[in-house]
C-alpha positions as CSV (number, residue, x, y, z in Angstrom):
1,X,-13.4,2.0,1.8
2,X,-10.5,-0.4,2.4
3,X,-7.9,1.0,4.5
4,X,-4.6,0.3,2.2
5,X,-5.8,-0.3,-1.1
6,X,-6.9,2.8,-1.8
7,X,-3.7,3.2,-4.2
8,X,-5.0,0.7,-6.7
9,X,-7.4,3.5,-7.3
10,X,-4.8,5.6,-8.6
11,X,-2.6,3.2,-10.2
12,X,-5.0,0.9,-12.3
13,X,-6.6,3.9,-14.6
14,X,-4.2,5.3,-16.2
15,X,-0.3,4.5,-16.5
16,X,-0.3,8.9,-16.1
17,X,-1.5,8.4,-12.9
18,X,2.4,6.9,-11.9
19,X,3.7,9.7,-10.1
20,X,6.8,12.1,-9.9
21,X,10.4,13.0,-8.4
22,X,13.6,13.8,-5.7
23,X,16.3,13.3,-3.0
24,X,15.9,16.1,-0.3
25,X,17.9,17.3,2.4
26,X,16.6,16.7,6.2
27,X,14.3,19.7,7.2
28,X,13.8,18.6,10.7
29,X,13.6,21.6,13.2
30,X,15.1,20.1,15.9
31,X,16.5,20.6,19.4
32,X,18.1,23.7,19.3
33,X,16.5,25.1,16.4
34,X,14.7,28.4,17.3
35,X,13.6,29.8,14.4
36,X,12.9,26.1,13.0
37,X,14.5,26.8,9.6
38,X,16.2,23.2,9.9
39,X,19.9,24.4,11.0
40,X,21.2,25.4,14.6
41,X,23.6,28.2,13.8
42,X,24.6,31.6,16.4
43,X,21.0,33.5,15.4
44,X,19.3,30.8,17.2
45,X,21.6,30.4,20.4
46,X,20.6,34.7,20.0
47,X,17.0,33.5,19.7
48,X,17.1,31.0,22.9
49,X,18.7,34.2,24.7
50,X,15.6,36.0,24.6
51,X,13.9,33.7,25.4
52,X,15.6,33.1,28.6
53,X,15.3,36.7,29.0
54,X,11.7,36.7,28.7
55,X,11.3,39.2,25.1
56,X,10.1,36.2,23.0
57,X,8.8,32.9,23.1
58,X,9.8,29.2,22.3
59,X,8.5,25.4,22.6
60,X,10.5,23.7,24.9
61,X,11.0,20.6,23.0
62,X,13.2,23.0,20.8
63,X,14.5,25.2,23.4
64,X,15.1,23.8,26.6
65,X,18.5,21.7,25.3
66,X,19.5,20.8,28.8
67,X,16.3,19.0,29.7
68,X,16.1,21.5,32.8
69,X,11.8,22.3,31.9
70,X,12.9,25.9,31.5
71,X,14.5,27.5,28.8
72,X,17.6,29.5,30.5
73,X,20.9,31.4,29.4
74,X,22.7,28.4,30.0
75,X,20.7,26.6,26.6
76,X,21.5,29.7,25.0
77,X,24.7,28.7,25.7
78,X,24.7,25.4,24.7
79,X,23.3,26.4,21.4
80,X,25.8,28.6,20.4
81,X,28.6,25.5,21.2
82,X,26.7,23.4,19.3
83,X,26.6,26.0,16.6
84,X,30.3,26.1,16.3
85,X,31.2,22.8,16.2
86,X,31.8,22.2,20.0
87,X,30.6,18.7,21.2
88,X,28.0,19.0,23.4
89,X,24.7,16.5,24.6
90,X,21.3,17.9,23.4
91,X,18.3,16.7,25.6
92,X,15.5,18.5,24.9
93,X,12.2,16.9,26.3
94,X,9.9,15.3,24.1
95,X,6.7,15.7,22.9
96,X,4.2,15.2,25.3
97,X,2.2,12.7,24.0
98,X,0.7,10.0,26.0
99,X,-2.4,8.6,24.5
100,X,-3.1,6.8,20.9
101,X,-5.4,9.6,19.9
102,X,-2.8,12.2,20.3
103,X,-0.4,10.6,17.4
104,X,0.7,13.3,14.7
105,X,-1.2,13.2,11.4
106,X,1.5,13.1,8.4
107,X,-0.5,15.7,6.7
108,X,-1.0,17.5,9.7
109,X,-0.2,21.7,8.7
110,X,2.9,23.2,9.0
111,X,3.6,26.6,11.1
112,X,6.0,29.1,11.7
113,X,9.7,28.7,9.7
114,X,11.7,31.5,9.3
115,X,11.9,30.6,5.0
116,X,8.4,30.5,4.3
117,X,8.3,34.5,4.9
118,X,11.2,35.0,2.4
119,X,9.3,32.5,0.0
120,X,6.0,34.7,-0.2
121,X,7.7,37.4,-0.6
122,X,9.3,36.6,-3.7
123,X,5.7,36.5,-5.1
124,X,4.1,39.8,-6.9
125,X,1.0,39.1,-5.1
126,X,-0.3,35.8,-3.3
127,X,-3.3,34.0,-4.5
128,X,-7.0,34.3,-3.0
129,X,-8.9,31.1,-4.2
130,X,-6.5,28.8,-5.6
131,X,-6.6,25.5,-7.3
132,X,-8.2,23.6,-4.8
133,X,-7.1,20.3,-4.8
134,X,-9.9,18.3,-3.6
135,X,-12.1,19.5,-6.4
136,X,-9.3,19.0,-9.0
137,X,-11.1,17.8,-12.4
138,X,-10.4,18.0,-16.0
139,X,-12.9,21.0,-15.5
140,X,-10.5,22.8,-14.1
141,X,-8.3,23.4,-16.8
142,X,-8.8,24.7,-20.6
143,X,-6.9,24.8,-23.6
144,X,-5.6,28.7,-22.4
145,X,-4.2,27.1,-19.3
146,X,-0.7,26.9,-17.5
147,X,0.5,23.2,-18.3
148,X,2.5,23.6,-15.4
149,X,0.2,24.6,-13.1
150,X,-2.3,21.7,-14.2
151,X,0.5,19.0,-13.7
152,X,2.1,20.5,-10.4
153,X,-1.9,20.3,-9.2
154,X,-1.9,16.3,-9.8
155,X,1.3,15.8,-8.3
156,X,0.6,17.6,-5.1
157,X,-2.8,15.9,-4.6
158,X,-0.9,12.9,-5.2
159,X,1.5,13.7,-2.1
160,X,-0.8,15.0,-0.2
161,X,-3.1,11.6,-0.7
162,X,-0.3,9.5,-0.2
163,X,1.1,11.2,3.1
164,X,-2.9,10.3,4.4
165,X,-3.1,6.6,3.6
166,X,-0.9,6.4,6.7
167,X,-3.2,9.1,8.4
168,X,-5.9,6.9,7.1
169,X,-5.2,3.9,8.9
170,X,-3.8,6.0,12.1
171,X,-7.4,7.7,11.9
172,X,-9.6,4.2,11.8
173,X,-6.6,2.7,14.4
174,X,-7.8,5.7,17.1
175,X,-11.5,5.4,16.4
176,X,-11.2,1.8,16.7
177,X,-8.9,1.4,19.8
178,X,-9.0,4.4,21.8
179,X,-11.9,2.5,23.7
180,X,-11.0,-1.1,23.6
181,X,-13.1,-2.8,25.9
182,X,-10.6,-5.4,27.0
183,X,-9.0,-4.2,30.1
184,X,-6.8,-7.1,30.5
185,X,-5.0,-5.8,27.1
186,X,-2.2,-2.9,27.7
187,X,-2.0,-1.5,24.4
188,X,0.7,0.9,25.7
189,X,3.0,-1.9,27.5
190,X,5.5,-1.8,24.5
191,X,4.6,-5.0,23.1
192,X,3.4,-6.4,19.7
193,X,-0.7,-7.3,20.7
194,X,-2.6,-9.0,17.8
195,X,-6.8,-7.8,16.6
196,X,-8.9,-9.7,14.5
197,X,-10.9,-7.0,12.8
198,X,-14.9,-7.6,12.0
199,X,-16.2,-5.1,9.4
200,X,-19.3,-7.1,9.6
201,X,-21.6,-7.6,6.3
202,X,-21.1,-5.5,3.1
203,X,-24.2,-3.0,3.5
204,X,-26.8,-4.1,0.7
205,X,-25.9,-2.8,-2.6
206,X,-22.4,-1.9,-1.5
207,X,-19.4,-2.4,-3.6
208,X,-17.5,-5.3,-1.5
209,X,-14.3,-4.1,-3.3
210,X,-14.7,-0.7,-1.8
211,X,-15.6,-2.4,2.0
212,X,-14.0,-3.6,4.9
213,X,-9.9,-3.7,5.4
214,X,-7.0,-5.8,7.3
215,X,-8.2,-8.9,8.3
216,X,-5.7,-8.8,11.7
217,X,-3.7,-6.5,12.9
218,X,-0.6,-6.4,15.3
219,X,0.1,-3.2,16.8
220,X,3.0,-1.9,19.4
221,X,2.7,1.5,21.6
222,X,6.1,2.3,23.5
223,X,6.0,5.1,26.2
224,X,9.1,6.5,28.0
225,X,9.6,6.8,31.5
226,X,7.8,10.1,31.5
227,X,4.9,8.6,29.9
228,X,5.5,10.0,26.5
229,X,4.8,8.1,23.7
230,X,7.9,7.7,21.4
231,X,7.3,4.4,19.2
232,X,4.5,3.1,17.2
233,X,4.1,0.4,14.5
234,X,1.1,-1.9,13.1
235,X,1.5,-4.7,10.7
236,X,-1.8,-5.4,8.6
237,X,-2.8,-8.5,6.8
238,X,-5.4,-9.5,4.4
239,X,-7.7,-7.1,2.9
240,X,-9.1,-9.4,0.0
241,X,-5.3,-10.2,-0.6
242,X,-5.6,-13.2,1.5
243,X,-5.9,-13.6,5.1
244,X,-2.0,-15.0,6.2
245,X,-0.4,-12.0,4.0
246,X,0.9,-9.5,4.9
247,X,-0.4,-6.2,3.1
248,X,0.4,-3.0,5.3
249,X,3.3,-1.4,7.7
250,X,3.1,1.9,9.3
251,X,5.0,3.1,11.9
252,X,6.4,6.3,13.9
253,X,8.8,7.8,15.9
254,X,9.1,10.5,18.1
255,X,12.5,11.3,19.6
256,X,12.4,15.1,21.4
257,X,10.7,17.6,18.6
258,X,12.4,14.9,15.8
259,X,8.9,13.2,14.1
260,X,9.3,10.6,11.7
261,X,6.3,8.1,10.3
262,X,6.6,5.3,7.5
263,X,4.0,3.6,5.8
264,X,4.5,0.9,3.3
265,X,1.4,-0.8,1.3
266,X,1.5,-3.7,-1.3
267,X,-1.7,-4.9,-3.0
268,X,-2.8,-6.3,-6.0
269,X,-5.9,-7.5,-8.3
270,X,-6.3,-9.2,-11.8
271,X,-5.1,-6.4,-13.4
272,X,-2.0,-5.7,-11.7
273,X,0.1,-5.4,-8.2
274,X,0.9,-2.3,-6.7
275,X,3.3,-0.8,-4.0
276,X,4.5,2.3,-2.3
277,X,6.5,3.6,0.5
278,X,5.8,6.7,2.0
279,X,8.1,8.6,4.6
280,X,7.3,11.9,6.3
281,X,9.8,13.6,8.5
282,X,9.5,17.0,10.2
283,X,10.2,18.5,13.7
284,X,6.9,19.4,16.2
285,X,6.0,21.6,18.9
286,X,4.8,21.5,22.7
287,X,1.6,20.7,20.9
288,X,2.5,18.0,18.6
289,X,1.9,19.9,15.6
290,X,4.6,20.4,12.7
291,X,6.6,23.6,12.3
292,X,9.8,25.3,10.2
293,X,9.1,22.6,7.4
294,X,7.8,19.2,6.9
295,X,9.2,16.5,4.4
296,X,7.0,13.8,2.3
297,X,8.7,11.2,0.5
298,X,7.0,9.1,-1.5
299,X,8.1,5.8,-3.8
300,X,5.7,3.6,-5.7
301,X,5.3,1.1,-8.6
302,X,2.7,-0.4,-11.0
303,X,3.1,-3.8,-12.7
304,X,-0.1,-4.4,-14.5
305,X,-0.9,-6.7,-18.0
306,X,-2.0,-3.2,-19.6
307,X,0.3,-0.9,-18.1
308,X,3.3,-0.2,-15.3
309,X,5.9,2.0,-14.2
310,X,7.2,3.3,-11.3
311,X,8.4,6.9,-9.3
312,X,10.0,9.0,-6.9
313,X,8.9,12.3,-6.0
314,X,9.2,14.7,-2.7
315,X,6.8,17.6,-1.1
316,X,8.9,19.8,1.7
317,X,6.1,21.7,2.8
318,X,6.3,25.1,5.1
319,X,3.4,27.0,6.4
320,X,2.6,29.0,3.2
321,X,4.5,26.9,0.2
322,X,5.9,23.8,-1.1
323,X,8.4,22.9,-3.3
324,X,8.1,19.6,-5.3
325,X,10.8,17.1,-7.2
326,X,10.4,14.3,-8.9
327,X,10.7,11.7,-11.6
328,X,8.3,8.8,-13.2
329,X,8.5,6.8,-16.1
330,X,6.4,4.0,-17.3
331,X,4.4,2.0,-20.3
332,X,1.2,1.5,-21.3
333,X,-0.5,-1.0,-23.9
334,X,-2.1,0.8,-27.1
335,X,-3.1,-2.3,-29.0
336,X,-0.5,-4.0,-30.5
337,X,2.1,-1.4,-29.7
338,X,3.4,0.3,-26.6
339,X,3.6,3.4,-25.5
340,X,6.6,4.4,-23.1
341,X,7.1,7.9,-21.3
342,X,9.3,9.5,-18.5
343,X,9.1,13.1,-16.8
344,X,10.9,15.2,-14.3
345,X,10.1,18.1,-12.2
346,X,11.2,21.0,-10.0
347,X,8.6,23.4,-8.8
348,X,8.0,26.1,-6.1
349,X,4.4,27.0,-5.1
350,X,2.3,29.2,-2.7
351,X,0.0,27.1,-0.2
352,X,-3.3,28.0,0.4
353,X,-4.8,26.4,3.2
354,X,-8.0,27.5,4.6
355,X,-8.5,25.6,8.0
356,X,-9.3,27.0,10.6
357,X,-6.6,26.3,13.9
358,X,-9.7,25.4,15.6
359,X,-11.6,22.9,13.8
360,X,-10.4,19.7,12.7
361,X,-8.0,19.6,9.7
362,X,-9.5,18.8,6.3
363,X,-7.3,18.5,3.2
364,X,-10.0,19.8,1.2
365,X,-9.8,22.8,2.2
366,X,-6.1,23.3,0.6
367,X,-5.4,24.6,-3.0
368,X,-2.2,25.5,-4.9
369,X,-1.8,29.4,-5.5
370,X,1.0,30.9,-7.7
371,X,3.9,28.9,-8.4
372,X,6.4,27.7,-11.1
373,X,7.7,24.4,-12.1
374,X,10.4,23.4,-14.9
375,X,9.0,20.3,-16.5
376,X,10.9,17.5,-18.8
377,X,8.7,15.1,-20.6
378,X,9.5,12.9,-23.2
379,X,8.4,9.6,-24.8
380,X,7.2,7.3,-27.6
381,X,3.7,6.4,-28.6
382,X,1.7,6.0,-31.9
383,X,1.6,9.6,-33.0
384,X,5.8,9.8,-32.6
385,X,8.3,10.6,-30.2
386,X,8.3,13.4,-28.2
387,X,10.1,15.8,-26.0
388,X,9.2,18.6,-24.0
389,X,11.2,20.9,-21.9
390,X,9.8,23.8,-20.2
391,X,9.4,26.9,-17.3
392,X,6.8,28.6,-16.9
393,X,4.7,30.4,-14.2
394,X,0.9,30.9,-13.6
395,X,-1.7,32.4,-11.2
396,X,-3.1,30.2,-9.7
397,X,-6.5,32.0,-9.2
398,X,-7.7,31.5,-12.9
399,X,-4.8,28.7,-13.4
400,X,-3.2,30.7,-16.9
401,X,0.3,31.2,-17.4
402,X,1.6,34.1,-15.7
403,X,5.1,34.9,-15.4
404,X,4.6,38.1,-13.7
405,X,2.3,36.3,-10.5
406,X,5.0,33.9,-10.5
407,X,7.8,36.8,-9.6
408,X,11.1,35.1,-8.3
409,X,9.8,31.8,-8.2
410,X,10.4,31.9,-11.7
411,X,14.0,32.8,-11.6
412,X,14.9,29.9,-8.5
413,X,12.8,27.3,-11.0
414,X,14.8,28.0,-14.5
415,X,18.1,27.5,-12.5
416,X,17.0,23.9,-10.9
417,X,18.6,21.0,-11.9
418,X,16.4,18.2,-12.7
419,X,16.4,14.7,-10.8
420,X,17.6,12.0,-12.7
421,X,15.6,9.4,-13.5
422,X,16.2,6.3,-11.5
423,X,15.9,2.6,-11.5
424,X,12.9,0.9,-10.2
425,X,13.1,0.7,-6.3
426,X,11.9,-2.9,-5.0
427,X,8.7,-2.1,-2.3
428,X,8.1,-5.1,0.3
429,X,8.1,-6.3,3.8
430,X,11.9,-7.1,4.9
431,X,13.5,-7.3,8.2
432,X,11.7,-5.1,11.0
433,X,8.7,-5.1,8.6
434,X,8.1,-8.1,8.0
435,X,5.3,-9.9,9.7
436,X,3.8,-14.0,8.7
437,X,0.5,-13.4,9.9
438,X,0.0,-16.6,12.1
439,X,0.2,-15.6,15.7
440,X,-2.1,-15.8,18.1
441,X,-4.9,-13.2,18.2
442,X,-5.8,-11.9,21.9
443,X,-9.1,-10.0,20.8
444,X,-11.5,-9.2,18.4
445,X,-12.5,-5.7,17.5
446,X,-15.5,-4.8,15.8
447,X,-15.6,-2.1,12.8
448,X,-18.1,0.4,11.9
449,X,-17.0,1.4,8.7
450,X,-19.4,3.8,8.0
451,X,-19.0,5.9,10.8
452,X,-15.1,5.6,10.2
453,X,-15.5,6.5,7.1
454,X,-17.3,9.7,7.6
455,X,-14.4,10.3,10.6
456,X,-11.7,10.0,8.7
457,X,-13.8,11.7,5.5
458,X,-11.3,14.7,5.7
459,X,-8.2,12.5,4.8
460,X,-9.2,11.7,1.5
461,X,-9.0,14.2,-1.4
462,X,-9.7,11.7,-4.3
463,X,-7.5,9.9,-6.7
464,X,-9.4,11.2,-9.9
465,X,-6.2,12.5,-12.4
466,X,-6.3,14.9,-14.6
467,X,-4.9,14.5,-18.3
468,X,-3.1,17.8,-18.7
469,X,-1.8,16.9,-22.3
470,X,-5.8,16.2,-23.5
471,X,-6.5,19.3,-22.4
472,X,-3.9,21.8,-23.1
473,X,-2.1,20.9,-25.7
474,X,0.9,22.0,-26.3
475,X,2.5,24.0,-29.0
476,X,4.6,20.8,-31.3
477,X,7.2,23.3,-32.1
478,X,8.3,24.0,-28.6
């Protein structure tokens, strides 16, 4: 399993498999923020009060705003300044992060947030199984199902996949470096170090395209004076792309409870060249671990001799929903003519997630429940032209529609006003990002892919997509 190219999976089968939609606002829950519902208003300077008073409790990287490693009346205080418009200097402590293996994961679950509450609540009843998304298959679906429900399932396993190709590559960069055996090498010295990475010999029988990944890496860990971790990046070349290119960014940031990671990939084959961008943002705890909200951006694009097209689309995810925007549009070869086709999307949906806080975090364990979506699709292709508006809401135990499971979901999705669709955004590796692969390399670091490939087995949910419009065909009238 190559570390970046794992989007060419998705992108050379099928020119539906290019994406979705949006522009969101910052959810952050940041310094200040008590009930981590992304704003810093009078109810949390309230909240920080009780705190301070001992009837409640809070993390300090959100709480203690002076820096002072309590939380006191006198952050209530500054709260409630900041929350009417007084200037004031937040400096709440950062998360306490000191070691490579204690990076966040950008899929990493979300907990607490004051909206998620009011969100279930608006449904009749929640969901018990769900749609799980790791298992998502054209089996899943029938002619009798929800359309919306069966293309909102695609799209969030696409966001959630795309969010871990950055986790992927943080996942085989901890296996592989917590333990470098170079003690002359300090990783955490806040400068750029250069790997040569040795997968070794394909395993006989193995697919070569599906083994090994960057053939060098250069990689920067910055601490603070406290120790903390705040900055990380990693440049990647090769990867069957060529050695001296440059394939692969990620990077993140932590600044106080303020998380933000970005992972760029480029790759191509015979059939086509590929590229996203992927941003996830989102304010942590003591702990390190998301909570109010968490917010996955993702941008890609396809360019193949049978098929491209390109997309925007964005997950906000809380503890117990998501809501999910987006556009694509695209082409794809049928003989001697063409078909084109564009969509856009607004949906709100329930969250199942079945991990347990104690075990490790496994994205297969995560299905859609009940939900709404308004969906626009329109195109051109041999049978016509086409276009398709609707709302509609499901269940998403048995995956039919269901207006009434739906409840006030519904009513928030037929109001939404749908993204428009964009021009193509150019992916690469400018400025900060870019990297000419021809230093010098200060070690070599052998790679056991198959044990990081079972490690980091939990990260990967599949790319397999689901034709909704084969199988639930819609009624031409509508």
């Amino acid at each position: 399993m190559r570390l970046h190219s794992l989007s060419a999976l998705r992108l050379t089968t099928s020119a539906a498999v290019l994406g979705l939609i949006f522009m969101a606002q910052s959810v952050e829950a940041g310094c200040g923020d008590f009930n981590a519902d992304g704003n810093v208003t009078a109810t949390d300077a309230l909240g920080v009060l009780t705190v301070a008073v001992g009837s409640s409790s809070c993390d300090l990287v959100r709480c203690d705003v002076d820096g002072g490693g309590t939380v006191s009346a006198t952050d209530a205080l500054l709260v409630l300044s900041g929350a009417v418009g007084q200037p004031i200097t937040y400096a709440c402590p950062s998360v306490a992060i000191s070691s490579i293996n204690e990076l966040p994961r950008a899929t990493g679950p979300v907990s607490g947030g004051a909206t998620s509450a009011a969100f279930v609540a608006g449904l009749t009843d929640g969901a018990q199984s769900g749609i799980n998304l790791k298992t998502l298959s054209d089996t899943t679906f029938d002619a009798s199902s929800s359309m919306a429900a069966c293309e909102v399932s695609n799209l969030a396993r696409q966001a959630f996949n795309s969010a871990a190709e950055a986790d992927r590559i943080l996942c085989y960069v901890q296996s592989s470096f917590a333990a470098l055996s170079e003690p002359e090498i300090d990783i955490y010295d806040g400068e750029l170090h250069t790997f040569a990475l040795d997968f070794g010999t394909p395993p006989e029988g193995s697919d070569p395209e599906d083994f090994g990944g960057p053939s060098r890496v250069r990689m920067r860990l910055a601490r603070n004076e406290s120790g903390t971790i705040v900055d990380f990046e990693m440049f990647m070349c090769g990867d069957g792309v060529g050695d001296e290119i440059e394939t692969g960014y990620v990077s993140q940031s932590i600044d106080g409870p303020d998380f933000s990671m970005m992972s760029v990939n480029v790759g191509g084959d015979a059939d086509g060249i590929w590229s996203d961008r992927i941003t996830v943002s989102g304010g942590l705890n003591d702990a390190g671990q998301f909570v109010g909200s968490k917010l996955v951006d993702v941008v890609h694009g396809y360019d193949g001799q049978f098929g491209g097209g390109y997309g925007e689309f964005s997950l906000v995810q809380r503890a117990d929903e998501f809501s999910l925007d987006g556009f694509d549009s695209g082409w794809q070869s049928n003989g001697s003519s063409q078909d084109v086709y564009s969509r856009r999307l607004h949906a709100a949906v329930e969250l199942l997630d079945a991990n347990a806080s104690e075990a490790p975090y496994d994205l297969s364990l995560l299905a859609v429940g009940h939900g709404a979506a308004k969906v626009q699709s329109n195109g051109e292709d041999s049978w016509g032209i086409w276009d398709h508006l609707s709302t509609e809401g499901w269940n998403g135990d048995t995956a039919q529609p269901d207006d009434e499971a739906a409840g006030e979901l519904l009513d928030d999705v037929v109001n939404a006003e749908l993204i428009a669709i964009g021009d193509p955004t150019s992916i690469g590796f400018d400025g900060a990002l870019a990297y000419d692969c021809n230093d010098a390399i200060e070690a070599t670091v052998p790679i056991d892919q198959a044990l990081l490939d079972e490690q980091c087995a939990a990260l990967d949910m599949g790319w397999d997509w689901v034709n909704c419009w084969n199988i639930i065909q819609p009624d031409p009238g509508q």
